[in-house]
Biotite code that builds the C-alpha atoms (Angstrom):
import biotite.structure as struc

atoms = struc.array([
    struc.Atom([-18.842, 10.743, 9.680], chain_id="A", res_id=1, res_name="UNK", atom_name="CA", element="C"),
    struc.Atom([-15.858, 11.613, 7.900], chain_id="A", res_id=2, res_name="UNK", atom_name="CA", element="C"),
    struc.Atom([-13.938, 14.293, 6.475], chain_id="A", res_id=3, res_name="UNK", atom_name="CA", element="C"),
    struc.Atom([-11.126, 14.843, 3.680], chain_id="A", res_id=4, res_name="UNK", atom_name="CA", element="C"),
    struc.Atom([-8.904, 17.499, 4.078], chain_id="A", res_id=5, res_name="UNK", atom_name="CA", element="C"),
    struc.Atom([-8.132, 18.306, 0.173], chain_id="A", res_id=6, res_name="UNK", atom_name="CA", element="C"),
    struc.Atom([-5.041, 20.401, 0.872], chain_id="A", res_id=7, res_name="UNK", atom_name="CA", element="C"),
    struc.Atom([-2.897, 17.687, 2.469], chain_id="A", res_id=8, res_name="UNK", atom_name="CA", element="C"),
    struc.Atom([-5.190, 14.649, 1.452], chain_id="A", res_id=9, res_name="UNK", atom_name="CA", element="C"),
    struc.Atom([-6.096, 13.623, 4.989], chain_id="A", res_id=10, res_name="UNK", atom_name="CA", element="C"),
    struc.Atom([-8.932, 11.744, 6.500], chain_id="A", res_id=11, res_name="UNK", atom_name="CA", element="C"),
    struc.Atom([-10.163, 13.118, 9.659], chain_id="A", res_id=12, res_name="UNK", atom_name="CA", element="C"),
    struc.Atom([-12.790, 10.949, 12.007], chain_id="A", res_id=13, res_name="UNK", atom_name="CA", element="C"),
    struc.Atom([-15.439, 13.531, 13.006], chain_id="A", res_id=14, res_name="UNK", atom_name="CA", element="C"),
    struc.Atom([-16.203, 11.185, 16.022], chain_id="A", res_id=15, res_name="UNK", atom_name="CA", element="C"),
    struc.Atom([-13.212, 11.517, 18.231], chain_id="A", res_id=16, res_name="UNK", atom_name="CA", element="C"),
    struc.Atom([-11.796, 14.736, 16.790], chain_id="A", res_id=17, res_name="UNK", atom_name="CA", element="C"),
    struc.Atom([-8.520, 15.678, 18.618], chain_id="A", res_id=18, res_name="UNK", atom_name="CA", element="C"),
    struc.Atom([-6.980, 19.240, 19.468], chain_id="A", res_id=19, res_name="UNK", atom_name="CA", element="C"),
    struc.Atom([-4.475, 18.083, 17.144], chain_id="A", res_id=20, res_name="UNK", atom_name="CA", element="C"),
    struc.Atom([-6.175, 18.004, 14.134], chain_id="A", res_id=21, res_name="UNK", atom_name="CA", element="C"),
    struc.Atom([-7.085, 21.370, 13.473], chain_id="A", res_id=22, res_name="UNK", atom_name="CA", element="C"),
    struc.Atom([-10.097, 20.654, 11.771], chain_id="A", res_id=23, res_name="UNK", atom_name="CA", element="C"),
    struc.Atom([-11.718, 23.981, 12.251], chain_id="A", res_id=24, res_name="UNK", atom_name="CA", element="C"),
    struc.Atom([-8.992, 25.498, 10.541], chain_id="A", res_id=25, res_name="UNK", atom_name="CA", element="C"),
    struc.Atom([-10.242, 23.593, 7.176], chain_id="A", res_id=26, res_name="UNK", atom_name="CA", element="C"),
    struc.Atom([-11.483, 25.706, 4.893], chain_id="A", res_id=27, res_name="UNK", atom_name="CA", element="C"),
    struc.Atom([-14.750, 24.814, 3.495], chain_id="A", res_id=28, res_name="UNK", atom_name="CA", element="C"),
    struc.Atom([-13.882, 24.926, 0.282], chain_id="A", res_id=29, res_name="UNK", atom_name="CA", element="C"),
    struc.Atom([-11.637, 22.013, 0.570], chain_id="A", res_id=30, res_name="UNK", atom_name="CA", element="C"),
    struc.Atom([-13.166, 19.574, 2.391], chain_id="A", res_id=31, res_name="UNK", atom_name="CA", element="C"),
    struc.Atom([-14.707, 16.585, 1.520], chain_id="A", res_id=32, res_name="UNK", atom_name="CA", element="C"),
    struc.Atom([-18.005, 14.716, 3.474], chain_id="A", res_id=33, res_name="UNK", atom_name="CA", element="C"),
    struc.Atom([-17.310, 11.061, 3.707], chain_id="A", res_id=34, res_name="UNK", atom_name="CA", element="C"),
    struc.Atom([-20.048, 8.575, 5.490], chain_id="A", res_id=35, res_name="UNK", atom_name="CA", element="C"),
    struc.Atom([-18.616, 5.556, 5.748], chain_id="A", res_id=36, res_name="UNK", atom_name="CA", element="C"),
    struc.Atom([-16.068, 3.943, 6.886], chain_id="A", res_id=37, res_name="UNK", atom_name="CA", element="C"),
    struc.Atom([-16.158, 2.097, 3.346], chain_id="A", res_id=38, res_name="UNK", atom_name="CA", element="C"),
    struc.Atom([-15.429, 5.092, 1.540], chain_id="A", res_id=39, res_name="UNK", atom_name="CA", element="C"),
    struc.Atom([-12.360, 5.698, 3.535], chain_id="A", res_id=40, res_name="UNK", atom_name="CA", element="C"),
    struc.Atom([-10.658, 2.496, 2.853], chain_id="A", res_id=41, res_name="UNK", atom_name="CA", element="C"),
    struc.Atom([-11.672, 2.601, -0.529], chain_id="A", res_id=42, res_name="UNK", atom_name="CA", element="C"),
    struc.Atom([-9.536, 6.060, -0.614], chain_id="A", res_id=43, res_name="UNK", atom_name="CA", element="C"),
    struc.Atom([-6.980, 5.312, 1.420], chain_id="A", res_id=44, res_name="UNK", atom_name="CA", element="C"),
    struc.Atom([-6.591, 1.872, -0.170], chain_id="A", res_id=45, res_name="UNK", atom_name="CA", element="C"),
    struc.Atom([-6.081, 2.575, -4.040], chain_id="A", res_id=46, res_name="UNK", atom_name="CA", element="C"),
    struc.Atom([-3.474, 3.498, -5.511], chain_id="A", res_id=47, res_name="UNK", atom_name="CA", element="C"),
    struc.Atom([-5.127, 6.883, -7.186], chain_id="A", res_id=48, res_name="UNK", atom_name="CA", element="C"),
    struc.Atom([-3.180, 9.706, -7.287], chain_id="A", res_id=49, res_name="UNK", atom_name="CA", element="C"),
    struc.Atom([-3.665, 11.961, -5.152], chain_id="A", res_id=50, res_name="UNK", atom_name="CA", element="C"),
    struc.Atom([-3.714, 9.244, -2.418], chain_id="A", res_id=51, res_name="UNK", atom_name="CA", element="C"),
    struc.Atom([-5.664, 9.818, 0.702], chain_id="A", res_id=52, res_name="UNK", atom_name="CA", element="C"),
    struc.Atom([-4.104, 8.418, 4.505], chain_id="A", res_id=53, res_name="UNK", atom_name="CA", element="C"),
    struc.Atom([-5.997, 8.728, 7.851], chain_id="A", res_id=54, res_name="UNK", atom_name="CA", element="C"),
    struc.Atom([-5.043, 11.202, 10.153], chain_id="A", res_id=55, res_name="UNK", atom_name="CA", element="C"),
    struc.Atom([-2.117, 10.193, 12.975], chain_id="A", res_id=56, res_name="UNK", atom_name="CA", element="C"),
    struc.Atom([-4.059, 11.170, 15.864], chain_id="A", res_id=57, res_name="UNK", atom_name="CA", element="C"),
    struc.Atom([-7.806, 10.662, 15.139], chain_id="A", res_id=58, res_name="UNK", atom_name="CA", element="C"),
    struc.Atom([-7.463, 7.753, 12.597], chain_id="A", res_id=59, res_name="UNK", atom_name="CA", element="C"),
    struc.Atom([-4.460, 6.129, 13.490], chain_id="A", res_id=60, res_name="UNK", atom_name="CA", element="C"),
    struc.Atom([-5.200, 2.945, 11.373], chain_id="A", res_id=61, res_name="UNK", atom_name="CA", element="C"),
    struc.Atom([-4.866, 4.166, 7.771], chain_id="A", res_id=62, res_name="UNK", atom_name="CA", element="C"),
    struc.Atom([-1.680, 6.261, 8.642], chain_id="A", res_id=63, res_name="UNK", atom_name="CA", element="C"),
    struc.Atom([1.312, 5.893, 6.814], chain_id="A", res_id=64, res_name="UNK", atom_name="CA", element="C"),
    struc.Atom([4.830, 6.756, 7.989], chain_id="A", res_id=65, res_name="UNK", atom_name="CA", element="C"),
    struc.Atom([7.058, 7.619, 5.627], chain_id="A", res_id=66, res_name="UNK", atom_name="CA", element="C"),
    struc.Atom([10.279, 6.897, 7.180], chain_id="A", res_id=67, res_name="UNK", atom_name="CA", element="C"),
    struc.Atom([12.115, 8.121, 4.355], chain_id="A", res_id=68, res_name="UNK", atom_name="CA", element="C"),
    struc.Atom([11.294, 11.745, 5.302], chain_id="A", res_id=69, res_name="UNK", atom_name="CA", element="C"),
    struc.Atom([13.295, 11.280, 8.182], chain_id="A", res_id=70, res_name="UNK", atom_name="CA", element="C"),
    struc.Atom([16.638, 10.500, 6.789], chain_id="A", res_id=71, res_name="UNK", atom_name="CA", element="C"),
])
């Protein structure tokens, strides 16, 4: 199982949380159950705004680096 952080638009994978996440610290008003992994791509995939990415250290595969923000 998944779920959507709707304040930052994140993915988290509730099956190998990390400390890093902070996924306790979601309130329950903004997050969002996913079940699939389907339903992740499917958000993280289209180009609808506001666009969803995986998290960077529990769902490393759908993260996006910006490497704009660094510069």
């Amino acid at each position: 199982m998944y779920v959507a952080d709707l304040r930052y638009n994140t993915i988290h994978d509730l099956g190998c949380p990390r400390y890093e996440c902070h996924i306790h610290n979601i309130p329950e008003d903004q997050k969002k159950k996913l079940y699939t992994l389907e339903a992740v791509k499917r958000l993280c995939d289209t180009d609808s705004v506001p666009r969803f990415q995986g998290c960077q250290y529990c769902l490393p595969d759908y993260y996006n680096f910006d490497m704009n923000k660094i510069f």
